[in-house]
C-alpha positions in Angstrom: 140.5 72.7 103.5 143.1 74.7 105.3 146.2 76.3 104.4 149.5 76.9 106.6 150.8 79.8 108.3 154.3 81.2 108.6 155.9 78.7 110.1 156.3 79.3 113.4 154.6 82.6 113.6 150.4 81.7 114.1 148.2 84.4 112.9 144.4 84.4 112.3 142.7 81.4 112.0 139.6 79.8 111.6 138.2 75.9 112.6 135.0 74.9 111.0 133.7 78.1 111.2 130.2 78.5 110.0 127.2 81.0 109.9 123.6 80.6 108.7 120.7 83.1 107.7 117.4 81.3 107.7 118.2 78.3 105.0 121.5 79.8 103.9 124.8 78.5 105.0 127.3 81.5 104.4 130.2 79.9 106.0 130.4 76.4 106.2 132.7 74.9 108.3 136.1 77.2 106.9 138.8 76.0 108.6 141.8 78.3 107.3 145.2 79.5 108.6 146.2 82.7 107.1 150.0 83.7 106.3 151.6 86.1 109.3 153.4 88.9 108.0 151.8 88.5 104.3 149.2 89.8 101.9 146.6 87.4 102.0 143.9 87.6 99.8 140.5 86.2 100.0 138.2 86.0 96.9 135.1 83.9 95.4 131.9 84.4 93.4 129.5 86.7 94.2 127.6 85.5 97.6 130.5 82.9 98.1 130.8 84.4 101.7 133.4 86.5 102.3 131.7 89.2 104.0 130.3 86.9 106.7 133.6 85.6 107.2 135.3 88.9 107.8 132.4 90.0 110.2 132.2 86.4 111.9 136.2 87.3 112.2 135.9 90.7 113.8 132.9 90.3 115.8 130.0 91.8 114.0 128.3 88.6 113.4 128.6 85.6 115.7 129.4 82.6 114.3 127.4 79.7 114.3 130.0 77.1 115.4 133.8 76.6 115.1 136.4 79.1 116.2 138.8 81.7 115.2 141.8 82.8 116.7 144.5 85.2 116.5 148.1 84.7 117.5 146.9 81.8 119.9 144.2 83.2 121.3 140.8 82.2 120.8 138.9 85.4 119.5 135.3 83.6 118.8 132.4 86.0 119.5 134.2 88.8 121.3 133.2 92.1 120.8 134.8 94.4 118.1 137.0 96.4 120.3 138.3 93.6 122.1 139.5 91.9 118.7 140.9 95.4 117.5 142.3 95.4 120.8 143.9 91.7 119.7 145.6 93.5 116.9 143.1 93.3 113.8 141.8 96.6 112.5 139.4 96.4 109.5 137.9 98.3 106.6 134.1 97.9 105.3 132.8 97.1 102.0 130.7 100.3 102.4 133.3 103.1 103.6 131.9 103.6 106.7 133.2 108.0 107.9 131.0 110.1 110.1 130.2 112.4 106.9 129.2 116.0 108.8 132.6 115.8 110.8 136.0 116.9 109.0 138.9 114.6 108.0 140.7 115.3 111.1 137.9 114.9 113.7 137.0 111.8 111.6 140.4 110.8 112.5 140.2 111.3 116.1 137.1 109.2 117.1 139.3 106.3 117.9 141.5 107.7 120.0 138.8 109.3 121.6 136.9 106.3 123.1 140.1 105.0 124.8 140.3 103.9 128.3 142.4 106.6 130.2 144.7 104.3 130.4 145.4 104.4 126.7 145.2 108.0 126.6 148.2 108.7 129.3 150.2 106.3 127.9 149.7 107.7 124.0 150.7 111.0 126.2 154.3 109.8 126.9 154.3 109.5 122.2 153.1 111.9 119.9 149.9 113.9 120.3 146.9 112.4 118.8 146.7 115.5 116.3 150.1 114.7 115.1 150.1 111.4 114.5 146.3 112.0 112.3 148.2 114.2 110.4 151.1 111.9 109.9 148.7 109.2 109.0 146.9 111.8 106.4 149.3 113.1 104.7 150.6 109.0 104.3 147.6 108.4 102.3 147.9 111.3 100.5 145.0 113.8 101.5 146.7 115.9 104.6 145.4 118.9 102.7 142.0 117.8 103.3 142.1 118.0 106.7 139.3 120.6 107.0 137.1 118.8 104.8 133.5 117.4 105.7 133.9 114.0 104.9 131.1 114.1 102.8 132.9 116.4 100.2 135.3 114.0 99.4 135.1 111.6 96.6 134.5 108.1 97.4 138.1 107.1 97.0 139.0 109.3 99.2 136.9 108.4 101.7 138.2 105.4 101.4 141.7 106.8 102.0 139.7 108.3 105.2 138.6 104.7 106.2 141.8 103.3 105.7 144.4 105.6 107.5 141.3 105.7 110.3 142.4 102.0 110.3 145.7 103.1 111.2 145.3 105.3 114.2 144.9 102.1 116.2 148.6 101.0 114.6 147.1 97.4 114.5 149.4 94.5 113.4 146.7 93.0 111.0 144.9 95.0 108.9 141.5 93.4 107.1 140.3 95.8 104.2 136.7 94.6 102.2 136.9 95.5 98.8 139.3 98.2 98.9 139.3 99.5 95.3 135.4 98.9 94.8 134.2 102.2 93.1 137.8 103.7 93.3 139.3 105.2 90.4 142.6 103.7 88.7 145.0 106.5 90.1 143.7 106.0 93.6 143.9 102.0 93.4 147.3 102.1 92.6 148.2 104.4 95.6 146.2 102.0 98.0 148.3 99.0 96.4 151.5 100.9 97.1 150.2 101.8 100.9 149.2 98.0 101.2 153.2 97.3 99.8 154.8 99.7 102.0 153.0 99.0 105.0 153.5 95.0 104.2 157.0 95.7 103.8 157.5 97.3 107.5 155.6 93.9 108.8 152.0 94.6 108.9 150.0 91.7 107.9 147.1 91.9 105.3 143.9 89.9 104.2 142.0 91.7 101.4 138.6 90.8 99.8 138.7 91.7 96.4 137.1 91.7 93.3 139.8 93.1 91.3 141.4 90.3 90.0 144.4 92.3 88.4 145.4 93.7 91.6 144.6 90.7 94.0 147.0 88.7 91.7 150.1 91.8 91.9 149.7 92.2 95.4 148.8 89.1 97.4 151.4 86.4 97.9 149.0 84.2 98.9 145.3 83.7 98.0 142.4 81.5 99.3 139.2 81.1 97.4 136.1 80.6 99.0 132.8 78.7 97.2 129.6 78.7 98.2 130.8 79.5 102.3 133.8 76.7 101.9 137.6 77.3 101.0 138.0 75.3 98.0 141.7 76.7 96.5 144.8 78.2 98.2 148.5 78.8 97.1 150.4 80.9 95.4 148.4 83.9 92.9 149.6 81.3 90.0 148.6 78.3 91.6 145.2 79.4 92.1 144.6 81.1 89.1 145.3 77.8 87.0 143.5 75.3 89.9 140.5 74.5 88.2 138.5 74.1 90.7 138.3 78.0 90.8 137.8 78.5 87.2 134.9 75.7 87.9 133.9 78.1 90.4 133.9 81.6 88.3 133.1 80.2 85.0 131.5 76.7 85.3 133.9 74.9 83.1 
């Protein structure tokens, strides 16, 4: 199955991709077009795959066969940085911080590992320290800045992750269960980040397991079954298709 684009505006997408462990076909031959300049969403049962797409996607796992690209460009077993380098910045199912380091130095490990090429041109812009804090107090914990990452809560570690994401300024932004373990206060200030940062053109495709806010943010959704995309369309449209109520409730 696959699904259309913007037109005329190509964004990531995926050709028969598929990955196996052992016996166990994660992916199996997904061939979807996400929308450019969206929020996409991408949801499914429990072990449907949508992990090992993501990390087939951004490098961490080689696919198997098929291809993905990005923007026209075929992005198929490159290396993390090179894809974030594409343009795609992700966040993990597991917040992934360096916990002994503060918010601010946690912010700064990007930025540190450019080329020096990077670096003199972010010189001719705003410090690196500046734009942290900017990107900090966006999310909403700038008065954290001194904190060991390990004193925050989980949701805000998640902010952490998320405005880390940021630093990089990519112009698609992947995020793996972002309100898993997150309190209701802190969900509904990552859905209003995901709305304002949507609205000033950043692209979005979100596992989820939230169904109430996968349905009030997404504009468009794509289910995945068993590895395969089996539904895609409007939150409406795929919540009545009953292929996916076949595929979360067997009926």
């Amino acid at each position: 199955m696959s699904t259309t684009g913007t037109p005329g505006v190509r964004g990531l997408e995926t050709t028969a991709l598929t990955k196996s462990f052992g016996g166990v076909r994660a992916v199996d031959a997904a061939s979807v077009a996400f929308h450019h300049g969206k929020v996409n969403a991408l949801i499914g049962p429990n072990g449907s795959g949508k992990t090992t797409f993501f990390n087939c996607v951004t490098g961490l796992v080689k696919p198997d066969s098929g291809t993905a690209s990005y923007r026209g460009e075929d992005i198929t077993g490159k290396p993390p940085h090179r894809i974030s380098r594409a343009g795609i910045g992700r966040s993990f199912q597991l917040c992934r911080v360096f916990p002994r380091m503060t918010v601010l130095e946690n912010m700064l490990v990007p930025v540190r590992s450019r080329t020096l090429l990077g670096r003199l041109r972010s010189a001719r812009q705003r410090t690196d320290v500046e734009r942290a804090r900017e990107l900090l107090a966006r999310v909403g914990i700038e008065h954290l800045e001194g904190t060991e990452a390990r004193d925050l809560s989980y949701g805000q570690q998640k902010l952490l992750e998320m405005a880390g994401v940021l630093m990089a300024d990519p112009e698609t932004i992947m995020l793996d269960e972002p309100a898993g373990g997150v309190n209701p206060a802190l969900i509904d200030r990552i859905a209003g980040l995901v709305r304002a940062l949507n609205a000033e053109g950043k692209t979005f495709l979100i596992v989820e397991h939230n169904m109430d806010l996968v349905m009030s943010l997404s504009d468009h959704v794509v289910v995945l079954d068993r590895g395969r995309p089996i539904a895609a369309g409007t939150p409406d449209e795929v919540r009545d298709d009953p292929r996916v109520l076949e595929a979360y409730l067997g009926i």
